[in-house]
N, C-alpha and C positions, 0 to 999 in steps of 0.2 A: 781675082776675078773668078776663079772655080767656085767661090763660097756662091756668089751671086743666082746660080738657077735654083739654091737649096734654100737662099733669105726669102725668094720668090715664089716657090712652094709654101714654105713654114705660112710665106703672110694671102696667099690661098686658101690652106686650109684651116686657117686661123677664122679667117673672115668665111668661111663658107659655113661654120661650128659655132660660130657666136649665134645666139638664140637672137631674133628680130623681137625689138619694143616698140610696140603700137597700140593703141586704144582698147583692142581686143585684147591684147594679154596681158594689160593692164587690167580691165573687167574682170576677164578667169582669175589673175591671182587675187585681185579682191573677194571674191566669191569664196574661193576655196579660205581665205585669210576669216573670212567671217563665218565658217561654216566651223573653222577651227577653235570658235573664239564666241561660246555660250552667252559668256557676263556681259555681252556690251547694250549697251544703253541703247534702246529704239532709234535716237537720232542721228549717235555717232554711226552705227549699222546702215540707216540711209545713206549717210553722207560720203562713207565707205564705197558703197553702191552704186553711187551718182557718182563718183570722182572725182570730188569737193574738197580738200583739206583744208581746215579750219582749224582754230585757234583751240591750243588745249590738246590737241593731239600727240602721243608720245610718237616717239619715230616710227615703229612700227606700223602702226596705225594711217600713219602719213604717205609710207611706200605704199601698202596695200592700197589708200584712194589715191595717191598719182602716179606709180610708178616709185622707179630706183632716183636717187639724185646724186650727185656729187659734192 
């Protein structure tokens, strides 16, 4: 039972320190992903933009338009 106020803390500040994924920080890291990334193809660079992932895309490519995935 003494462990218990310190599991309680750890998973506080655990969850206060995890970055939030939402639509918006999805947009930024595609932005900053394409700004990194000269050679890509006018379409794929929209589609990036819009936060569309489409057929053909490497993973990279795939996190930057929709996010992280599992």
């Amino acid at each position: 039972m003494r462990t218990m106020p310190f599991l309680l803390l750890g998973v506080f500040v655990f969850a206060g320190c995890a970055e939030r994924i939402n639509e918006g920080w999805i947009a930024k890291q595609a932005k900053i992903y394409v700004a990194g990334r000269e050679n890509l193809d006018d379409s794929l660079r929209q589609n990036i933009l819009a936060g569309k992932v489409t057929i053909g895309m490497f993973p990279d490519e795939a996190v930057a338009a929709g996010g992280r995935f599992l």
